[in-house]
C-alpha positions in Angstrom: -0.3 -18.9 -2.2 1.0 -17.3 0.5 -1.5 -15.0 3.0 -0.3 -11.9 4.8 -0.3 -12.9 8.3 -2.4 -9.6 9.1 -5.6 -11.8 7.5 -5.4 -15.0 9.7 -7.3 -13.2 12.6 -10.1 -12.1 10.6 -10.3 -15.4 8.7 -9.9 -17.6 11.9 -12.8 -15.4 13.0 -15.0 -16.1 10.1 -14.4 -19.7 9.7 -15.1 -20.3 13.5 -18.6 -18.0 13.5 -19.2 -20.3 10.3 -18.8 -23.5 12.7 -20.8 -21.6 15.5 -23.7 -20.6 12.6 -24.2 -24.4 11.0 -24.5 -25.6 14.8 -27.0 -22.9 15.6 -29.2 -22.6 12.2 -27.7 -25.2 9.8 -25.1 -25.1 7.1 -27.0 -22.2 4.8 -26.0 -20.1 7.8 -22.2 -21.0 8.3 -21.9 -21.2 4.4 -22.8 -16.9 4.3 -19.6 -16.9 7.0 -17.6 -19.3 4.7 -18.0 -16.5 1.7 -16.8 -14.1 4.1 -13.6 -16.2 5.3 -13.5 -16.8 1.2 -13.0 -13.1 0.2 -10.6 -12.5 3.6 -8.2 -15.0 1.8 -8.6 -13.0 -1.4 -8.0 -10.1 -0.2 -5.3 -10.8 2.2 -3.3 -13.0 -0.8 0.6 -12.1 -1.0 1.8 -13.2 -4.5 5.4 -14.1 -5.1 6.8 -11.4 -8.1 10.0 -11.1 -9.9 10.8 -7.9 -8.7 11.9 -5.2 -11.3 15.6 -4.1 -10.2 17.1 -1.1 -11.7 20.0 1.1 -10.3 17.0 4.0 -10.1 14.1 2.7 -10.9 11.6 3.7 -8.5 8.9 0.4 -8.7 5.4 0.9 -8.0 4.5 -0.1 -4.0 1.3 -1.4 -4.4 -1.1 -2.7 -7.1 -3.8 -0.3 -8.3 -4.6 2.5 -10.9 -2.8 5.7 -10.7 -4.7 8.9 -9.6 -1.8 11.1 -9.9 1.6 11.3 -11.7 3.3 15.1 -11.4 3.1 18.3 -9.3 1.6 17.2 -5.8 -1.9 17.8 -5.6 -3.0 18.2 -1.8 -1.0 20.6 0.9 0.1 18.1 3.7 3.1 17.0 1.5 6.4 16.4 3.2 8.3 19.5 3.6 10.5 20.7 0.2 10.3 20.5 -3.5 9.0 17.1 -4.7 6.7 15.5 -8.1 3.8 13.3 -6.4 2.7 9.5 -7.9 -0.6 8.4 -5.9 -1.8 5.5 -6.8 -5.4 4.0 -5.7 -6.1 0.1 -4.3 -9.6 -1.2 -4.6 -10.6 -4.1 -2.8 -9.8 -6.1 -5.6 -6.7 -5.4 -5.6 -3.1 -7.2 -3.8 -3.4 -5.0 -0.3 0.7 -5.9 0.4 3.1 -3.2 0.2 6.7 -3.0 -1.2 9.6 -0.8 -1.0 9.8 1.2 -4.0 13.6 1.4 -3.9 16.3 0.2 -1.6 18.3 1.9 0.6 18.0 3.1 4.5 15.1 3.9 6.4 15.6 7.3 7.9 12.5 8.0 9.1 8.8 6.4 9.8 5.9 8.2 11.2 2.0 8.0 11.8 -0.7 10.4 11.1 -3.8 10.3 12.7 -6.3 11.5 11.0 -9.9 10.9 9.0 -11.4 8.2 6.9 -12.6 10.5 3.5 -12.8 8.4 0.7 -9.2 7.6 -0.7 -9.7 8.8 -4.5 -10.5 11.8 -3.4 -8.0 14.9 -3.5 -7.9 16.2 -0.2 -7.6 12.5 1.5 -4.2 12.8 1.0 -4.0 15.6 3.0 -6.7 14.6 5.7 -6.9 11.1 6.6 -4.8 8.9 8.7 -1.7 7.5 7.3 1.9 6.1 8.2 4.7 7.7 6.2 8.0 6.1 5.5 11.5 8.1 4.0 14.1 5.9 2.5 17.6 7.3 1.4 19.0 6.0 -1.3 22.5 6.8 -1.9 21.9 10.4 -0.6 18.5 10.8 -2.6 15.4 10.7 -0.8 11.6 9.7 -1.7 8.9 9.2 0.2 6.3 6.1 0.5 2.6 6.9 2.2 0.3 4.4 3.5 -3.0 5.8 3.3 -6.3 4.8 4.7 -9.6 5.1 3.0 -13.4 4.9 3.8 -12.9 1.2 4.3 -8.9 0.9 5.1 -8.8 1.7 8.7 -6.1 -0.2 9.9 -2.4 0.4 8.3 0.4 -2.5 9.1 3.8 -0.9 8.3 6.8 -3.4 9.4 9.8 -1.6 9.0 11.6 1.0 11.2 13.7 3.8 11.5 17.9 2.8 10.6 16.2 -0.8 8.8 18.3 -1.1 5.3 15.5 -2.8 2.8 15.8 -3.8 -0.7 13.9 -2.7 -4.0 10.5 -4.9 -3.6 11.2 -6.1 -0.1 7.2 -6.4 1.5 7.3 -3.9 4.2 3.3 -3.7 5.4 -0.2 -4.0 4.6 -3.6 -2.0 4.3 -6.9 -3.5 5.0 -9.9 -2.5 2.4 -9.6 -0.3 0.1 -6.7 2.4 0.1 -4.1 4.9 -1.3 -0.9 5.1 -2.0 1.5 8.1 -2.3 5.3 8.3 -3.5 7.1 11.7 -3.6 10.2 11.9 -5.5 12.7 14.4 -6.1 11.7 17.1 -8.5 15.1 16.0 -11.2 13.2 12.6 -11.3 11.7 11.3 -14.8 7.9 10.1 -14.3 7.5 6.9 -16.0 4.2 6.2 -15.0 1.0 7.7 -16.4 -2.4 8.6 -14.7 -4.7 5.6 -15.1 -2.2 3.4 -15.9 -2.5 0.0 -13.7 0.4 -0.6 -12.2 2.0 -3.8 -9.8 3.9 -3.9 -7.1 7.4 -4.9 -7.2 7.3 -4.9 -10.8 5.9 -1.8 -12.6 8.8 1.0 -13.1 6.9 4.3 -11.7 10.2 6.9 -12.3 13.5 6.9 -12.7 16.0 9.0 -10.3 18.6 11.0 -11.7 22.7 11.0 -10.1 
């Protein structure tokens, strides 16, 4: 399977303190460090999907449970009239993000912010995140990468004027995390709050012409 290249450093890291431990105290040592590089390559796995492709079908960008599906629930939301799906990734879940709809990247920015807990409400509105718009065919949504307690660190590959395709992987966030898509307000909701969704292949919403 393949590994999101944004886990090599941390499992090159624990392998080699797993070396450095059996030399020092014996293999019960380095084996506590192979665990570690273990649940690095768990966490940083990048599953192939067959990607759900509809004209407007907005797919889900990440795995997880959804918090939200409707009215936007924080304050911080992007400027205008939008419906909010926020969707929450445990550590369990496939950290590898995917565009939720192709089109043209018109804008990518980066929050700083806290680290509150990302099933709360007001994390959305708080904590640090990268925020991406993609135009599709003159429609807009929005994609959020937002960090949690344990997700500090956001990779988002994709820049401004980039033209991406429905389930293309665009980034990553490391342990634990939240997702937010904004759509236009004429756009159905397909998607339903605790539903478990997966990236690239569950259909969140549908846009309208």
């Amino acid at each position: 399977m393949r590994i999101d290249p944004a886990g090599w450093p941390f499992i090159s890291v624990a392998l080699a303190s797993a070396l450095g431990a059996s030399f020092v105290g014996g293999w019960p040592y380095g084996v506590v460090f192979v665990v570690i590089a273990a649940f690095f390559l768990f966490f940083f796995r990048d599953p192939d999907r067959t990607i759900t492709r509809m004209d407007l079908g907005v797919i889900s960008p990440a795995d997880g449970r959804i918090m939200v599906a409707g009215a936007p629930t924080g304050q911080a939301f992007p400027r205008g009239t939008w419906q909010q799906i926020s969707i929450f990734l445990s550590p369990m879940d496939v950290h590898v993000n995917r565009i939720p709809l192709g089109g043209r990247v018109s804008k990518v920015e980066y929050h700083p912010g806290r680290f509150l807990p990302a099933y709360k409400v007001e994390a959305g509105d708080l904590n640090e995140y990268t925020e991406v718009w993609l135009d599709h065919g003159g429609q807009t949504i929005v994609v959020r990468q937002i960090v949690g307690i344990l997700a500090r660190r956001i990779v988002c590959r994709i820049r401004e004027g980039d033209v991406v395709n429905t389930g293309d992987r665009y980034g990553v966030m490391k342990f634990g995390s939240r997702m937010d898509i904004f759509l236009p307000p004429n756009a159905v909701i397909r998607a339903a709050v605790g539903q478990k969704v997966v990236a690239g292949v569950t259909v969140l919403a549908e846009l309208r012409r």
